[in-house]
C-alpha positions as CSV (number, residue, x, y, z in Angstrom):
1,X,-19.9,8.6,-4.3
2,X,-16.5,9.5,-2.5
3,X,-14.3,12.1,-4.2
4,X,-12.2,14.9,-2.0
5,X,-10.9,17.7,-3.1
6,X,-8.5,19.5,-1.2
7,X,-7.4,23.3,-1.8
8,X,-4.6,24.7,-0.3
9,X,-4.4,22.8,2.9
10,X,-2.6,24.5,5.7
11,X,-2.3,22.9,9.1
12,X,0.3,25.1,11.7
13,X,0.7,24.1,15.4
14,X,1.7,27.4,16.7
15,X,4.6,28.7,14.4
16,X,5.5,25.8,12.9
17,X,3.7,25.0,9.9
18,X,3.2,21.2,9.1
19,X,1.3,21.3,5.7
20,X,2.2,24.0,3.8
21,X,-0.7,24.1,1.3
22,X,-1.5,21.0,0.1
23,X,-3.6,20.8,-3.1
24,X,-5.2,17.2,-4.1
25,X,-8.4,15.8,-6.3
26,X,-9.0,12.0,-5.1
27,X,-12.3,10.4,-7.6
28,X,-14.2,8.0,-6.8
29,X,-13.2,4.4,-6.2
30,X,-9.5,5.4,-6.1
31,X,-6.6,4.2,-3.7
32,X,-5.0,6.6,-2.7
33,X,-1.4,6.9,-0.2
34,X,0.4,9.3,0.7
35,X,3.9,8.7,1.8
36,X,6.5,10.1,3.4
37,X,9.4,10.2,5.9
38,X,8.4,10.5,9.5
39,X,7.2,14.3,10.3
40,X,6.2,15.2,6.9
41,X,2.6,15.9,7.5
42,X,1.1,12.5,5.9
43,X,-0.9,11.8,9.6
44,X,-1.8,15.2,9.8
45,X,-3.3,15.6,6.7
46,X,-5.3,12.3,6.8
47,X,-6.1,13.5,10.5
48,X,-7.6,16.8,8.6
49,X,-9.4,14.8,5.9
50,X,-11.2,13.1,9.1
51,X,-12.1,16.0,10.8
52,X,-9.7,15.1,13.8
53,X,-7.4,18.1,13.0
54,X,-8.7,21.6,12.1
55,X,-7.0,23.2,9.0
56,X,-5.4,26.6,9.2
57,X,-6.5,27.9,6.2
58,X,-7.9,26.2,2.4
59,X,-10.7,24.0,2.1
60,X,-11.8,20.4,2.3
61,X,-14.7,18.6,-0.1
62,X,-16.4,15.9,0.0
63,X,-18.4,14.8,-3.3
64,X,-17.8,18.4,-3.9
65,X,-19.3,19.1,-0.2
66,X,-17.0,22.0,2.0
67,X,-17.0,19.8,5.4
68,X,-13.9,22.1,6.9
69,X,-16.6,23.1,10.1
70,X,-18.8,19.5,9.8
71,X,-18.0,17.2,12.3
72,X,-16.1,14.0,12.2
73,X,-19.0,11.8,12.5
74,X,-21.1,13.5,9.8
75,X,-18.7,13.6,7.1
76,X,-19.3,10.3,6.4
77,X,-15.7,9.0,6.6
78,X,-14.3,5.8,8.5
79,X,-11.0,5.6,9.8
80,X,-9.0,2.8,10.7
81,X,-6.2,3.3,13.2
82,X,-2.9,2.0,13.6
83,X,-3.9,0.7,16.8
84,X,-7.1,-1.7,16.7
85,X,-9.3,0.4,19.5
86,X,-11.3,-2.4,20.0
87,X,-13.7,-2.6,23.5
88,X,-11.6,-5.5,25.0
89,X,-15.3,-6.4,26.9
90,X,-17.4,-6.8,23.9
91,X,-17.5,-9.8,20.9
92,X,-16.4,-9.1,17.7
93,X,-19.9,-8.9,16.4
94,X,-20.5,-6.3,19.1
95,X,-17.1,-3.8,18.5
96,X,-18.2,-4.7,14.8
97,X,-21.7,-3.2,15.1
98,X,-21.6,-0.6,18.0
99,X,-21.4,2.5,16.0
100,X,-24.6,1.5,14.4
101,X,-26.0,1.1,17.4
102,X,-25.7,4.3,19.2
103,X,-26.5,5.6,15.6
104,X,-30.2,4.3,16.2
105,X,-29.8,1.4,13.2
106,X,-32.6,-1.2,13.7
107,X,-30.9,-4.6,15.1
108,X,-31.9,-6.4,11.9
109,X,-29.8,-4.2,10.0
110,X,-26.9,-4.4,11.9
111,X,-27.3,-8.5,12.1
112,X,-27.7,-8.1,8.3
113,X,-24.1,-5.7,8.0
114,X,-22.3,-7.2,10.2
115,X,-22.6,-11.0,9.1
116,X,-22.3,-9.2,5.7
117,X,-19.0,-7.6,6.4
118,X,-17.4,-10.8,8.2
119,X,-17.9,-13.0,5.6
120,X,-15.7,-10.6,3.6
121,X,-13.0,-10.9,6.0
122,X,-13.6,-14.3,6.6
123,X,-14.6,-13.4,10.4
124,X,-17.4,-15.5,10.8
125,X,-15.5,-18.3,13.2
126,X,-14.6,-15.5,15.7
127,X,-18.2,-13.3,15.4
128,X,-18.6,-14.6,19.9
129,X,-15.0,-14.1,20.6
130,X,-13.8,-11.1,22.4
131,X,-10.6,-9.1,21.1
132,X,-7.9,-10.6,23.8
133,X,-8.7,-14.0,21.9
134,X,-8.0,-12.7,18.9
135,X,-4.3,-12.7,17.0
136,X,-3.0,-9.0,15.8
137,X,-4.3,-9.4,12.1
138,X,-7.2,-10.4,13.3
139,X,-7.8,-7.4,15.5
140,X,-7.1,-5.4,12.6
141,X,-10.0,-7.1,10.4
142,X,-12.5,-6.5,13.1
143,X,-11.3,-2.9,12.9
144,X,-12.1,-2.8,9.1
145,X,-15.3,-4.5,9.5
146,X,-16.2,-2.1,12.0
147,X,-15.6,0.6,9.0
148,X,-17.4,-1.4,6.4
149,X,-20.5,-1.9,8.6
150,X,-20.9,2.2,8.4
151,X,-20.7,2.2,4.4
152,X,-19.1,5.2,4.7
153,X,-18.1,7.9,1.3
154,X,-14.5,7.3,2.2
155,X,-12.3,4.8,3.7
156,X,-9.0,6.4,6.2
157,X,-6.3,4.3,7.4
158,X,-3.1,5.6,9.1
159,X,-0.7,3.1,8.9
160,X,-3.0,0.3,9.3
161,X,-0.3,-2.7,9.1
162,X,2.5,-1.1,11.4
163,X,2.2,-3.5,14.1
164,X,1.8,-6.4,12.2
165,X,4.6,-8.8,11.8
166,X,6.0,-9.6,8.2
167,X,3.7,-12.8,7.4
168,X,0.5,-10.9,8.8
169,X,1.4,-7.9,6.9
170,X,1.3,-9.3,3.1
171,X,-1.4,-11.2,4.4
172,X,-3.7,-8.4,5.5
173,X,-2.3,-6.4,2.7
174,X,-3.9,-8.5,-0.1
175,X,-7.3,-8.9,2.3
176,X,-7.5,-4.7,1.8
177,X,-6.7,-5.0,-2.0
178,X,-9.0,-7.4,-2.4
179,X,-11.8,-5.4,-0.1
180,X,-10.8,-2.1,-2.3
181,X,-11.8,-4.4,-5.5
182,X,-14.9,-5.9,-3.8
183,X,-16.5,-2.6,-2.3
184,X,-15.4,-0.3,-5.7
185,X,-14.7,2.2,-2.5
186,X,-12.5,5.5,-1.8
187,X,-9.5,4.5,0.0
188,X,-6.9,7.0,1.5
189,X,-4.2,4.9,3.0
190,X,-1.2,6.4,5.2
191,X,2.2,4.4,5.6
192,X,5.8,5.1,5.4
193,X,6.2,1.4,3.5
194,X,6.8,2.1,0.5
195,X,6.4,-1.5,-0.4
196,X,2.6,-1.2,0.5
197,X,2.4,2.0,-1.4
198,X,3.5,0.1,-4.3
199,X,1.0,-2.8,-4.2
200,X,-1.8,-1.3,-3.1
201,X,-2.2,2.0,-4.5
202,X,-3.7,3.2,-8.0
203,X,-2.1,7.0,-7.5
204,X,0.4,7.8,-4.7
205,X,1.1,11.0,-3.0
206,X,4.6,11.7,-1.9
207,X,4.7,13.7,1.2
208,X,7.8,15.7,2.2
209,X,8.4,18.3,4.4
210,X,4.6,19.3,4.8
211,X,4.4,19.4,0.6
212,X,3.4,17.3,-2.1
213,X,6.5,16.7,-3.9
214,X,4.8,14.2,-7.1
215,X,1.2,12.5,-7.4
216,X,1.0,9.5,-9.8
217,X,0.9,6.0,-10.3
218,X,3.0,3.6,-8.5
219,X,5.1,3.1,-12.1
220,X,5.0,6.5,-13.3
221,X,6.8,7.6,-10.1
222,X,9.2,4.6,-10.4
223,X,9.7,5.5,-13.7
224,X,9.6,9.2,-14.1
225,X,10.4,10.7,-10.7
226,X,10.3,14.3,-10.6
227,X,13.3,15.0,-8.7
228,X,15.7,13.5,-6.1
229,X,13.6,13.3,-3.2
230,X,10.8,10.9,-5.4
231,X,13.8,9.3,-7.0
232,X,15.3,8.5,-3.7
233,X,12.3,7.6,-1.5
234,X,10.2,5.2,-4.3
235,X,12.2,1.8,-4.8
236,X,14.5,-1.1,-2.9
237,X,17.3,-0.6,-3.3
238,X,17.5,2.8,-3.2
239,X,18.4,4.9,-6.6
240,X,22.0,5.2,-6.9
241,X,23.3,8.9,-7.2
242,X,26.2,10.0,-8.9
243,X,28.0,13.0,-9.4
244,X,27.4,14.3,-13.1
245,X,30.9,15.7,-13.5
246,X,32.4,12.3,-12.9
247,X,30.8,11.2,-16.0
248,X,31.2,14.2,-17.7
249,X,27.8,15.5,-17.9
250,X,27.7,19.3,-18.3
251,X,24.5,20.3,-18.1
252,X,22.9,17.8,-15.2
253,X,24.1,17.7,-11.7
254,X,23.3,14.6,-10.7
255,X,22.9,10.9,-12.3
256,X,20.4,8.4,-11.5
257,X,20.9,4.9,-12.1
258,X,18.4,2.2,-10.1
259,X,20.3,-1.0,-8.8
260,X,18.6,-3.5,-11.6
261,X,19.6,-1.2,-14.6
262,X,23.2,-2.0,-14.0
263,X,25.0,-4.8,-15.2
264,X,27.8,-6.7,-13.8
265,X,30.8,-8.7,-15.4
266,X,34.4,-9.6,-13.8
267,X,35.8,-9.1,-17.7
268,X,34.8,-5.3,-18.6
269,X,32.8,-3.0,-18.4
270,X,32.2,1.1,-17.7
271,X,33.3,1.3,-14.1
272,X,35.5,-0.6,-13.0
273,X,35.4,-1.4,-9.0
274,X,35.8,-4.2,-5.5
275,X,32.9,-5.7,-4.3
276,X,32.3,-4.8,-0.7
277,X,29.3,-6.5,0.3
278,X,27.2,-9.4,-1.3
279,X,23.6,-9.6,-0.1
280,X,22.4,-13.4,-1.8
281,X,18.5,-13.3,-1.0
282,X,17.7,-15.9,-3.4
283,X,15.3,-14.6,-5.9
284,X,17.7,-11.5,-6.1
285,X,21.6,-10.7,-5.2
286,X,22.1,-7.1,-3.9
287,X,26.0,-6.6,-4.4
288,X,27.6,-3.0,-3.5
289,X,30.7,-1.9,-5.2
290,X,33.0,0.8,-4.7
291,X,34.0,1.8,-8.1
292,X,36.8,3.6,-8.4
293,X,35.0,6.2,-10.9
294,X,31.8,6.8,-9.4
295,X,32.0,5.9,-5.9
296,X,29.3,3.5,-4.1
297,X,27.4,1.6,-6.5
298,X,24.1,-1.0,-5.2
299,X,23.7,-3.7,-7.9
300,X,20.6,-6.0,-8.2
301,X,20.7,-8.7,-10.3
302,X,18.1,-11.5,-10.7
303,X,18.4,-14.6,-9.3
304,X,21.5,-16.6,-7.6
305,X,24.8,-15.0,-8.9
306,X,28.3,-16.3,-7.2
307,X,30.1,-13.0,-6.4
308,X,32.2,-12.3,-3.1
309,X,33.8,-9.8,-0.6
310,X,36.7,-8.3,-2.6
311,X,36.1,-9.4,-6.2
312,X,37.1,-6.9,-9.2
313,X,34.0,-6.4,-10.8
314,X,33.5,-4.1,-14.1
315,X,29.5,-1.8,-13.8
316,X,28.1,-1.2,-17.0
317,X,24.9,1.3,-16.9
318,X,21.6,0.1,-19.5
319,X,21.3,2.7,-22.0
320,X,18.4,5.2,-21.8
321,X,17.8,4.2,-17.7
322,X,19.4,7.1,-16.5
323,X,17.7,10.1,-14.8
324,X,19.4,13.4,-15.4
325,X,19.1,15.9,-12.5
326,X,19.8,19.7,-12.5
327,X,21.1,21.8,-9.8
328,X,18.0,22.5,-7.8
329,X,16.8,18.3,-7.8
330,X,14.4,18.8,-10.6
331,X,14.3,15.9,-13.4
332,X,15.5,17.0,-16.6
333,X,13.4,15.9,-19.2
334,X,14.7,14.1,-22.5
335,X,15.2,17.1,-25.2
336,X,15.4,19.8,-22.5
């Protein structure tokens, strides 16, 4: 078992307050991330979770457990860092299997976890090496075998892939989805890609400014964001905003319109408007307009499509994609 349950989580560092009372159920088995601009508290509150921080004020559970004044170590969590913290003097089957050690675990068992734990991140081949032999995503898998050995309630990571290049990144990113699926474990994941957010998670938690902001699926915050802030943050290419007066919207005060749910055509269309920079990427082109109606527009289209610097291009919007804002951010619902 591995659920949390968090209740009005506040975590000040003097005056300033960093999580300003964070409310969160995490079952068991789930993926969980939180994400966030820099600052917004999503370290901290992992950092909390651990054991490493000490809340202001509210209450942290584990399997329905209050472990606000248990230490790290007996909470039964495992964290992986961003950076590996490896002992640069011992093998990878020692960094793997030291916290079972000075726990007291017979040698047997920690042969049996460790060899265990490397074959699921295919670390076998580098079980006598020591870490300064060892390439960055490599590092990093010893760091998670090191958290698997301990079979711990929940799985931390704070920003895990960060110092990864691109290659090792996706690389390592489908060895954790696959580990998530293998081990059927609680995984609380912090990073500021959303990308990883995306592919990894099964409910995300948007961070901002020390609050939760929306908690939901991956699509369902793509989708249906719940204001601006979710809107802006989830998706590449960002959301495009636009004024709701300029298209004669009463009621909203903003317009949402993603990048994909806008056509293009150089005969007609809605808004009318020169191309001012053409980003060809070959399974996508990301063109950006300024129409002469709306103002910056960022258009996606799918696959290979010839358009240049200066063309007269004509935006048309997809009917029913647009996200109606009022005057405080908030979503306005269809039928409001």
């Amino acid at each position: 078992m591995g659920s949390l349950q968090l209740k009005t989580i506040r975590k000040a560092f003097g005056s300033h307050e960093v999580l300003k009372g964070i409310d969160l159920d995490v079952k068991d088995g789930e993926f969980v991330i939180f994400v966030g601009p820099s600052g917004c508290g999503k370290s901290t509150l992992l950092r909390t979770i651990a054991g490493l921080e000490d809340a202001t004020s509210g209450s942290v559970q584990i399997d329905g457990v209050e472990v606000g004044h248990v230490a790290p170590a007996k909470r039964g969590i495992a964290m992986v860092f961003q950076s590996y913290a490896l002992y640069p003097h011992l093998t990878v089957k020692d960094n793997m299997g030291l916290g079972l050690k000075q726990a007291g675990v017979p040698k047997a068992e920690i042969e049996e976890k460790v060899a265990k734990a490397a074959g699921m991140l295919s670390l076998e081949p580098y079980l006598a090496r020591r870490p300064a032999e060892l390439s960055g995503g490599q590092r990093q898998r010893v760091a998670i075998g090191r958290a698997i050995v301990r079979e711990p309630k929940l799985f931390l990571f704070d920003e895990p892939l960060s110092n990864l290049d691109a290659a090792l990144r996706v690389n390592t990113r489908l060895e954790i989805a696959r580990l998530h699926r293998s081990l059927k474990a609680t995984m609380i994941y912090v990073t500021h890609d959303q990308v990883e957010a995306m592919t990894l998670a099964d409910k995300i938690v948007v961070l901002n400014a020390g609050r939760i902001e929306q908690v939901g699926s991956p699509m369902e915050l793509y989708n249906r964001p719940a204001n601006l802030f979710v809107a802006g943050f989830i998706g590449s290419p960002q959301m495009n905003f636009i004024e709701a007066a300029k298209l004669g919207d009463g009621e909203a005060k903003t317009i949402g319109i993603r990048p994909e749910h806008i056509g293009l055509s150089r005969e007609s269309g809605d808004w009318k408007g020169k191309v001012i920079h053409v980003e060809h990427l070959g399974a996508d082109t990301i063109i950006y307009i300024e129409s002469e109606t709306v103002g910056l527009l960022t258009v996606r289209l799918f696959g290979e499509h010839r358009y240049a610097t200066d063309d007269i291009v004509h935006a048309t919007p997809v009917i029913g994609s647009m996200h109606r804002f009022d005057a405080d951010g908030r979503v306005i619902k269809s039928g409001q």
